[in-house]
C-alpha positions in Angstrom: -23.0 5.6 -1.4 -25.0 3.2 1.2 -22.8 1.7 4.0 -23.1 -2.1 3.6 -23.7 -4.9 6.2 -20.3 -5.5 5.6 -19.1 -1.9 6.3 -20.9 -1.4 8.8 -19.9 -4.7 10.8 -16.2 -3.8 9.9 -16.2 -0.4 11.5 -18.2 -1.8 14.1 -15.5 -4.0 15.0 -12.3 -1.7 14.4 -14.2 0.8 16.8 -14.3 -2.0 19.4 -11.7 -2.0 22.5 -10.3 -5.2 22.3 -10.3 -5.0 18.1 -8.4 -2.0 18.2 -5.6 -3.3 20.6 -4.6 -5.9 18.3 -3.0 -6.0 15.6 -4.7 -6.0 12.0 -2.8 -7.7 9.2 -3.3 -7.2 5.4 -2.5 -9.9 2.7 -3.2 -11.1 -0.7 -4.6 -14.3 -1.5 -5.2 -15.9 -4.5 -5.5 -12.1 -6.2 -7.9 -11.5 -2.8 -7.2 -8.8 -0.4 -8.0 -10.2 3.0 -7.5 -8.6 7.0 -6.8 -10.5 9.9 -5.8 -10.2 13.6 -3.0 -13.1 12.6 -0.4 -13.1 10.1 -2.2 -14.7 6.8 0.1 -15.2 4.8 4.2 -15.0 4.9 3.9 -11.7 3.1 1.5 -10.1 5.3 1.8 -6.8 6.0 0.8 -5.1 9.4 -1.2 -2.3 9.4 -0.2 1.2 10.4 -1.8 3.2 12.9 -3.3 0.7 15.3 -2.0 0.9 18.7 -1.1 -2.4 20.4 0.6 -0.9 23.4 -0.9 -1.1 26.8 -1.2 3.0 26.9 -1.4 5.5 24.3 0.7 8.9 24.3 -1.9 11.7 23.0 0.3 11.8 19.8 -0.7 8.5 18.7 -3.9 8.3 16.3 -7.4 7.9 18.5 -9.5 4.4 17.5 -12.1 6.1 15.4 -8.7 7.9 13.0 -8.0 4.6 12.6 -10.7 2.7 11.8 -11.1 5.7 9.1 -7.8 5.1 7.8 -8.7 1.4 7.5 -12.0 1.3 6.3 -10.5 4.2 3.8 -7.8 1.7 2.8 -10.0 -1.1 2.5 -12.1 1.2 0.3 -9.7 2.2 -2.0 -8.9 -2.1 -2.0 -12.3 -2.7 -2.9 -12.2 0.3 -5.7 -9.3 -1.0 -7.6 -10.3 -4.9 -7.3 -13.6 -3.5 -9.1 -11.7 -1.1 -11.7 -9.6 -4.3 -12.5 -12.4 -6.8 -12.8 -14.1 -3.9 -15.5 -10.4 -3.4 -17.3 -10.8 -7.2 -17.5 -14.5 -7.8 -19.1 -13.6 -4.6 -20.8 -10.4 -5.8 -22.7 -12.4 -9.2 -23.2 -15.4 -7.1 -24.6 -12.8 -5.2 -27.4 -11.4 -8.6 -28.3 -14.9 -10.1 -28.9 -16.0 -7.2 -31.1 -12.6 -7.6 -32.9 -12.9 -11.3 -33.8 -17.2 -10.7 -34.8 -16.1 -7.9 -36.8 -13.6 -10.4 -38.7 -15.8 -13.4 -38.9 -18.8 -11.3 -40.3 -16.0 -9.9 -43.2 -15.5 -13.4 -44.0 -19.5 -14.4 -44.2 -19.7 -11.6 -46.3 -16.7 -11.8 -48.5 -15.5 -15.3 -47.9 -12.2 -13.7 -47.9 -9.9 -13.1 -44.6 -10.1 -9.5 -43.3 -7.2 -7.9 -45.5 -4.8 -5.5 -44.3 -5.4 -1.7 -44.4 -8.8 -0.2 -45.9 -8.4 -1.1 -49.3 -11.8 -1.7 -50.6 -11.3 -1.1 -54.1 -10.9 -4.5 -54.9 -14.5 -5.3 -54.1 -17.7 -4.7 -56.4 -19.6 -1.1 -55.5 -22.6 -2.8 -53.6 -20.1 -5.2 -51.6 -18.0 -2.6 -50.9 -20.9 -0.6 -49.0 -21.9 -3.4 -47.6 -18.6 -3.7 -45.6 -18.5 -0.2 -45.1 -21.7 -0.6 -43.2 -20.0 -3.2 -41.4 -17.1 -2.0 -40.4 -18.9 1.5 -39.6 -21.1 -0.3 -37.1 -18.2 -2.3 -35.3 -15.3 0.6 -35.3 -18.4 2.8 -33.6 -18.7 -0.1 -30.9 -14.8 -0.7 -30.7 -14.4 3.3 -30.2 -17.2 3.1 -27.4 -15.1 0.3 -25.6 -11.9 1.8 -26.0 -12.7 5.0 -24.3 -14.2 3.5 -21.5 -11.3 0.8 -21.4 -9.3 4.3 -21.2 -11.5 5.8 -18.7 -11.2 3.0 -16.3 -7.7 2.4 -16.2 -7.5 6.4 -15.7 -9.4 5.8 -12.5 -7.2 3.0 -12.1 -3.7 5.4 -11.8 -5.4 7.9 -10.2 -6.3 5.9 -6.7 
């Protein structure tokens, strides 16, 4: 992975003397993760291993440990606000094959999708016809699924 302009600013600035005595603050806005030097919000939440003291006893984490530790956290931030967005356009991707796969039963039929897999009630060359159908779109939902699966694996896993 490439450090970005953003990264690489950010570290640049935790590594900084005056950055690094003061205190860093985490909140969520709007679903956004943000970091501050002020309180930005009334649930913000300060973050550990900065220290704001005038001296520093050698048991207390050096400014480089934590601007790992931060740049970590606001890595693993960054990964889950991704995995969640892909849960997202993948749950909206499994409803959208879902509703095609119904409306092209109905074109074809001009009957609603029934219950089960009953397709006895259907003339031999309809009948394969939907099987074709539904074939193709239970071979896309599957796709979906296990990558809908996949991601919220990642997800618990962080």
């Amino acid at each position: 992975m490439t450090a970005s302009p953003f990264r690489l600013t950010l570290l640049a600035l935790l590594l900084h003397s005056s950055f690094v005595s003061a205190s860093v603050y985490r909140c969520v806005i709007d679903g956004v993760t943000t970091f501050s030097q002020t309180p930005c919000a009334d649930d913000a939440e300060e973050m550990r291993g900065y220290d704001t003291s005038p001296t520093r006893t050698p048991s207390e984490p050096t400014a480089a440990t934590s601007a790992q530790d931060t740049l970590a956290e606001i890595n693993s931030d960054v990964r889950q606000r991704n995995l969640n967005r892909q849960i997202q356009q993948l749950e909206q991707r499994l409803t959208r094959l879902q509703n095609d796969y119904e409306t092209e039963f109905v074109e074809l039929t001009g009957e609603p999708l029934p219950e089960g897999d009953s397709m006895t009630a259907y003339p031999l060359g309809l009948a394969q016809e939907i099987s074709a159908l539904r074939n193709r779109y239970n071979a896309e939902i599957k796709k979906v699924r296990d990558e809908l699966a996949q991601r919220r694996k990642e997800l618990s896993d962080i």
